[in-house]
N, C-alpha and C positions, 0 to 999 in steps of 0.2 A: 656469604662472606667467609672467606678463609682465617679459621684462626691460628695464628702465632704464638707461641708458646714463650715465654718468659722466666727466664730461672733465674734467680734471686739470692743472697742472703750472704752472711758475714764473714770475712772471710777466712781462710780455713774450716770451714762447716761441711764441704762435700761436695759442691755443685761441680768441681772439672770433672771429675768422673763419671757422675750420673750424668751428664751431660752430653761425654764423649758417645755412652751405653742407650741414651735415648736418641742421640743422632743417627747411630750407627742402625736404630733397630727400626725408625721411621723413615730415614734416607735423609734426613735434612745437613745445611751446612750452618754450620755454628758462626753468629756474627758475636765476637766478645764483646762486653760492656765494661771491658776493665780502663780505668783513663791512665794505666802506669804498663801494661802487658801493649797497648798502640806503638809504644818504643821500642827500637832497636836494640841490642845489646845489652839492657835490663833483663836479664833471663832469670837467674835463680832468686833475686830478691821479690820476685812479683810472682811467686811460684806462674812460671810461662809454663804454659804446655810442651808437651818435651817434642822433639824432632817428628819421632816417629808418631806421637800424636796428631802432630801436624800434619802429616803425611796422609795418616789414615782415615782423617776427619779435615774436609775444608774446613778452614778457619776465614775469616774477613777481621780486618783491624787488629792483629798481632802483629808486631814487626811493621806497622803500617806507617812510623814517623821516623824522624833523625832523634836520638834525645834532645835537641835544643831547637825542635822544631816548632811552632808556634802551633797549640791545638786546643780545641775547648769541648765541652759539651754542646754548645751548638751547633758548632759545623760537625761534631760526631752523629747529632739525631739527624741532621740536614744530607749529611752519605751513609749514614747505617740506613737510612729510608730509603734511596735510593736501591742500595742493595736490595733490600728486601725488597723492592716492586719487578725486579731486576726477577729475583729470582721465581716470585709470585707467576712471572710474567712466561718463564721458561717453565711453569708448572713443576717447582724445585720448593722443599719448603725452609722456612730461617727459622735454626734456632736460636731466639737471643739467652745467651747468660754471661752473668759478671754481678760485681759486688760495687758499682759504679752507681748510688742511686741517682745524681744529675745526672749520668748519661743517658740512663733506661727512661729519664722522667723526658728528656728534650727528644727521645725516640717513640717514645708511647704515646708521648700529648701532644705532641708538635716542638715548632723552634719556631722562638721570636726570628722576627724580621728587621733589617737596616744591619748597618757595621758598626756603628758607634764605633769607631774609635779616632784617637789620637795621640800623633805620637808626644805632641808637646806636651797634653796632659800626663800621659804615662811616664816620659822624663819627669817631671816638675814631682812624680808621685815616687818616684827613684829616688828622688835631691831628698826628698821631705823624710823617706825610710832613712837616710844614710845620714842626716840630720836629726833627726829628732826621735829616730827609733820605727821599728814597723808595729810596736804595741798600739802608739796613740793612729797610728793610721786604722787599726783594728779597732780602735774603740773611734771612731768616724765613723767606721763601713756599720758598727754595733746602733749606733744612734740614728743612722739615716734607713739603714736596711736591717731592723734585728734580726727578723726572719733569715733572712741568706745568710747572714751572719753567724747563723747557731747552727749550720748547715757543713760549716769549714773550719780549719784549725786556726790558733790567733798565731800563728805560724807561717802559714801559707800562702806566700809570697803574692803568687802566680793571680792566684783566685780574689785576694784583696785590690790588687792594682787592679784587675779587669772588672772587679764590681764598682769601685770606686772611678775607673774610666767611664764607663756605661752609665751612670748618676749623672755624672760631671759634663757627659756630650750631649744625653737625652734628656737629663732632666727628671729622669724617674728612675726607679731602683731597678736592677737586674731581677728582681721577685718581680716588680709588676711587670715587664716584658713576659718572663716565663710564665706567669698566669694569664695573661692574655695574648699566649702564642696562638699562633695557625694550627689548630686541632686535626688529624688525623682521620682517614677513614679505613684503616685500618684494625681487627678486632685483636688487641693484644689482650693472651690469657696469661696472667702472672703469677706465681710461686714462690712460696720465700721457704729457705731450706731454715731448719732452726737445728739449734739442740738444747740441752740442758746447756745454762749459762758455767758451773767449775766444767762441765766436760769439754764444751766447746774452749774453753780459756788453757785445759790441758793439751789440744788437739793445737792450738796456737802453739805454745811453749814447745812442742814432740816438732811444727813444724820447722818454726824457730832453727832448732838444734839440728832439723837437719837441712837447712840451709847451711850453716858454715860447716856442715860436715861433706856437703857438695860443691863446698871451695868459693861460698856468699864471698869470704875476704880474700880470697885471690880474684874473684869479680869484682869486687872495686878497688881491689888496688891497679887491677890493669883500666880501667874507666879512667882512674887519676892519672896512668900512663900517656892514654888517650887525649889528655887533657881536660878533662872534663868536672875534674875536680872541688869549681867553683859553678858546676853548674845547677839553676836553680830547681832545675827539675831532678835530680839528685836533691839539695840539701830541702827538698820538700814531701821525699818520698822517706815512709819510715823505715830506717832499716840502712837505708842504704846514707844518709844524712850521722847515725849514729856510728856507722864505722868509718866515714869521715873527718869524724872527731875525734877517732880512737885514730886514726893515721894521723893526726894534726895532733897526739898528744894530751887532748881533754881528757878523754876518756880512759881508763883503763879497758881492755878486750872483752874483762869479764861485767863490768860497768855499760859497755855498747852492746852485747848481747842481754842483761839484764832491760833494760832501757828498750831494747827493741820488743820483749817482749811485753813489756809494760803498756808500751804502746800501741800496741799491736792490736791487744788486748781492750784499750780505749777504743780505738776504733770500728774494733767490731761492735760494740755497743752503740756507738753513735748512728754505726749501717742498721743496727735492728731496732731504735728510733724512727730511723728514717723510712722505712718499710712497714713498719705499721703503722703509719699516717697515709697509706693506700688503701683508698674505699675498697675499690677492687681486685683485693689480692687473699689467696688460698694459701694458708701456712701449714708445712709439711715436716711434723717434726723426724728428723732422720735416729731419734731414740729410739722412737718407736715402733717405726713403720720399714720394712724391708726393702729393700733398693729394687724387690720384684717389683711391690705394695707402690710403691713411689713411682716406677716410670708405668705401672698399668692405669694409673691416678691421671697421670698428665696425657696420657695418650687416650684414655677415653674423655677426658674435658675436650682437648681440640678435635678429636672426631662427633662434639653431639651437634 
């Protein structure tokens, strides 16, 4: 059985690079696992791989949506599988990496089956946000499913309403689908890139700074151009939500970059959470180990 190789970890930690350097040195084509780089025209806030990176290294799932496209993790594990048998098939190997852990999880373990949805429940779960607030919809989603709950932001619009649709048509929580999906025959080998937690939170802040020094705030002020303004896939990505606020006046510029890095920085703790609650995963501290050390690691796992 051919194995798959898996790159992993929080992000700003280091994987686009070593990834690009591992693809390029075993021939594979990189499928991302990122669920904000699938967008169109979100470039510098989701550090995207740059043009010429693109160019040099097939990618799969960058640029793959409209922003106000409807997309989840499950239909991500249900055509990132695809691809990957796709490519298995033409004797081409996939590299996955991203900092997505539901993505990697609906790709590596399988994807629950049915549609669940509805659109009358999903209005009625609209009325109720714009009613009574989207905190107590958060503390529902918290008491019916705490697991998936402690998974997502009490922010995060997109991912509350689609857990609390799925409950609401199946009757059971979106955790017990995902635990009793359609399992894979597939041998994914996983990696999770670390660092020392002040370095890794410095390597944030350095990235940070230099997104709006690569013009982050003229990329969403032309998005607001575009219309897009009130879009929710914006006001639920970080970064780009906080200079929303700073164009809308809340925020001071120095207050939206503070706050993006704050958050930022949240987040990647919650991704390396979420990665070591993986039986089988090989953590690879990038403090340590040389970027030689590190792709001769991965390439001799999936060649034994």
């Amino acid at each position: 059985m051919k194995k798959i190789p898996v790159i992993v970890g929080p992000t700003a930690v280091g994987k686009t690079q070593i990834a690009l350097k591992l693809a390029e040195k075993i021939g594979a084509e990189i499928i991302s696992a990122d669920s904000r780089q699938i967008f169109q025209k979100m470039n510098i806030g989701t550090a995207k791989p740059t043009k010429e990176e693109l160019k040099k290294i097939k990618h799969h799932f960058v640029n793959h949506k409209k922003i106000n496209d409807y997309y989840s993790a499950g239909l991500f594990g249900k055509e990132a599988l695809e691809v990957v048998q796709k490519l298995l098939a033409k004797n081409k190997i996939p590299l996955v990496a991203g900092g997505s852990g539901l993505y990697v999880k609906a790709l590596t373990e399988g994807i629950f089956t049915g549609n669940f949805r509805s659109e009358e429940i999903r209005q009625n779960l609209k009325k109720k946000a714009e009613n009574f607030g989207l905190e107590k919809l958060y503390k529902k989603l918290q008491e019916v499913d705490p697991n998936y709950s402690k998974t997502i932001e009490a922010n995060d619009e997109i991912r509350i309403f689609r857990a609390l649709e799925v409950f609401e048509v199946s009757g059971k929580t979106i955790s017990f689908h995902f635990e009793n999906q359609i399992k894979n025959e597939i041998d994914f080998v996983q990696f999770c890139f670390v660092r020392d937690r002040e370095k890794l939170y410095k390597r944030i802040d350095f990235r940070v700074d230099e997104m709006f020094r690569e013009g982050f705030l003229e990329e969403v002020k032309s998005l607001v151009k575009q219309g897009f303004g009130n879009s929710e896939r914006l006001r639920n990505t970080v970064g780009y939500n906080e200079i929303l606020l700073f164009l809308e006046k809340k925020l001071s510029l120095e207050e939206a970059v503070l706050q993006t890095k704050q958050f930022t920085r949240n987040f990647a703790k919650r991704q390396i959470t979420w990665f070591k609650k993986i039986k089988e995963i090989e953590f690879l501290d990038l403090d340590t180990m040389s970027e030689t050390e590190v792709l001769a690691k991965i390439e001799g796992k999936i060649k034994k």
